[in-house]
C-alpha positions in Angstrom: 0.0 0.0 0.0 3.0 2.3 0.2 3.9 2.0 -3.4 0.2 4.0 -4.3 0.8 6.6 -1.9 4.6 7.5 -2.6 2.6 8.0 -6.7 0.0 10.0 -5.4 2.7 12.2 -3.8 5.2 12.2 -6.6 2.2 13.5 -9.3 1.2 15.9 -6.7 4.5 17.1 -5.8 5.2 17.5 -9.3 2.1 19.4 -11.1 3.5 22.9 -11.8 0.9 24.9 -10.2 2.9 28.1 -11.0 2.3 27.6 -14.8 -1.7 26.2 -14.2 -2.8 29.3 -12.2 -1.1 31.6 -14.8 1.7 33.0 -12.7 4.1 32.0 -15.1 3.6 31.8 -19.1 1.3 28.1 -19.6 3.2 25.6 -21.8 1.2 22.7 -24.2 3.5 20.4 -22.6 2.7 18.6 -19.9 5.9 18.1 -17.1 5.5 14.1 -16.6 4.1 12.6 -19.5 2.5 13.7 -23.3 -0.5 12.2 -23.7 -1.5 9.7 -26.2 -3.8 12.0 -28.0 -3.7 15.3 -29.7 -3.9 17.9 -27.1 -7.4 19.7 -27.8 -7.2 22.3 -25.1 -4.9 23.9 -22.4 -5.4 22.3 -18.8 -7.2 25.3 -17.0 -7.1 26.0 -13.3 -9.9 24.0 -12.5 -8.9 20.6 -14.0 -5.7 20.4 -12.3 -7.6 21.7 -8.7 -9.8 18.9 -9.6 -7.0 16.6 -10.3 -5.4 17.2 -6.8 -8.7 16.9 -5.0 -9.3 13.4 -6.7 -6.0 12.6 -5.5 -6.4 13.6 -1.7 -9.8 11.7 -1.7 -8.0 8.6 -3.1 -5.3 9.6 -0.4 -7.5 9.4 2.2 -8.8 5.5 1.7 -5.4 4.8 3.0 -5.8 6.8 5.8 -6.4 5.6 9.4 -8.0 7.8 11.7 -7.2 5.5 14.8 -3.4 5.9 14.0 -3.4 9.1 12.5 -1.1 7.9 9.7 -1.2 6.6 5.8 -1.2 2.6 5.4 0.8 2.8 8.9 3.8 4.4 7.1 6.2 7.2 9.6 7.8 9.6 7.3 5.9 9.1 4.7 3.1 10.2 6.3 5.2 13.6 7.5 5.4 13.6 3.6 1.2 13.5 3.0 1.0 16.3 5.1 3.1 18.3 3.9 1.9 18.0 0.8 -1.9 18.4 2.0 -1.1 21.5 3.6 0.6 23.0 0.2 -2.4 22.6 -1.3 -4.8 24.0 1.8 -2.2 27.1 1.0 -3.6 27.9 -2.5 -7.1 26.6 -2.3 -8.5 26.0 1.6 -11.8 25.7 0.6 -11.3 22.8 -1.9 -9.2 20.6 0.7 -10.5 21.9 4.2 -13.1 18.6 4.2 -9.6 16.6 4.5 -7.3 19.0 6.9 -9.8 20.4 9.2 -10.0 16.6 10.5 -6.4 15.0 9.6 -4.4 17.8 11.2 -5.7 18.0 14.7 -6.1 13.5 14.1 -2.6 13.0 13.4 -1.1 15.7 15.9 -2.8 13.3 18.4 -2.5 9.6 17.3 0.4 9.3 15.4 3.0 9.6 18.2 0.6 6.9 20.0 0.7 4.9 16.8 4.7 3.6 17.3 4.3 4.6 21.1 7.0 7.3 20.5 7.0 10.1 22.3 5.9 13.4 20.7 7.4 12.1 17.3 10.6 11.6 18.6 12.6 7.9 17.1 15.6 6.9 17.3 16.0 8.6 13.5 16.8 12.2 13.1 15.7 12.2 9.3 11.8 11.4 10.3 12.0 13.4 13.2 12.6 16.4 10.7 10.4 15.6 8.3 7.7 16.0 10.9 9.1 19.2 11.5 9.0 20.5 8.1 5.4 19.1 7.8 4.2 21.2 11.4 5.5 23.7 9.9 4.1 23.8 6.7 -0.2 23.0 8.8 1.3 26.5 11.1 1.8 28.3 8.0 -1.3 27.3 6.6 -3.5 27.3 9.6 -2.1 29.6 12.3 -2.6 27.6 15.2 0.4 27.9 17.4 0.2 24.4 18.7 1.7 23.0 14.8 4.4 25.4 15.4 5.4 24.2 19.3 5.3 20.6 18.1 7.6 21.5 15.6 10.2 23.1 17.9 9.7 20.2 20.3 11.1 17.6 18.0 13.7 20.1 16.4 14.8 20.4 20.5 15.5 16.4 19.6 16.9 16.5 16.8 19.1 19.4 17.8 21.3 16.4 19.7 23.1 15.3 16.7 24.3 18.4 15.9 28.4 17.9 15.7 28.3 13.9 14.8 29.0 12.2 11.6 26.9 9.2 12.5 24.4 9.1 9.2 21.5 9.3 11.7 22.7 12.7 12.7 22.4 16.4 11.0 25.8 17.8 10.4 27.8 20.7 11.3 29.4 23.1 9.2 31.1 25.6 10.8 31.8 29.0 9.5 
């Protein structure tokens, strides 16, 4: 079940919204794949909102409420966040049916879920992208809870700082 999530991501992660929403010039080729077909119209704003919400809704039937995570997958699900709370950025109304009740859900349960505490494993990488992803649901949302559970497990990962060990974050000094 991980392999379908990791593609959901990846096509998410990689529609330019930028050139959709008309910020930069539009281009009659599409970034991942041509299709088959001659190309009878320009994708507007609307097809590839659609084309994201289809995606978070298929997301979602991998979702578990009672552990707060996707398919029972730890970073990865750091990763779903994230990229749910990109899109609440641009267009809250269109997703809010999905983050108003997976944010608060997984801030809860998933620490429960591995019986960590706080998201805090014995791996610096997933602690930070938990970070990045609390981060991201502050920026969109404003609650300041996102942005102390962020600094919480940065305050962990903030340990390593100095080691070489590939589990740590390294130092560079200047």
């Amino acid at each position: 079940m991980l392999l379908p999530i990791t593609i959901i991501l990846v096509l998410l992660s990689n529609v330019n919204f930028s050139n959709a929403f008309g910020l930069n010039e539009p281009s009659i080729e599409h970034p991942i794949i041509l299709p088959r077909y001659p190309i009878k119209r320009r994708a507007a704003k609307s097809d590839y909102v659609a084309y994201a919400v289809a995606a978070s809704n298929q997301m979602m039937t991998w979702y578990n409420s009672g552990t707060g995570l996707w398919d029972g997958a730890w970073w990865n699900s750091a990763n779903v966040i994230t990229t749910l709370a990109d899109f609440q950025e641009r267009f809250p109304a269109e997703i809010a049916h999905i983050t108003s009740h997976v944010f608060p859900t997984t801030l809860e349960m998933a620490p429960k879920a591995f019986g960590f505490t706080g998201f805090i494993n014995d791996y610096y990488d997933d602690e930070l992208w938990w970070v990045l992803a609390w981060i991201k649901v502050f920026d969109v949302t404003g609650e300041r809870k996102y942005l102390d559970k962020a600094a919480e497990i940065f305050e962990d990962s903030k340990n390593s700082f100095g080691t070489s060990s590939c589990k740590a974050l390294w130092y560079v000094p200047t």
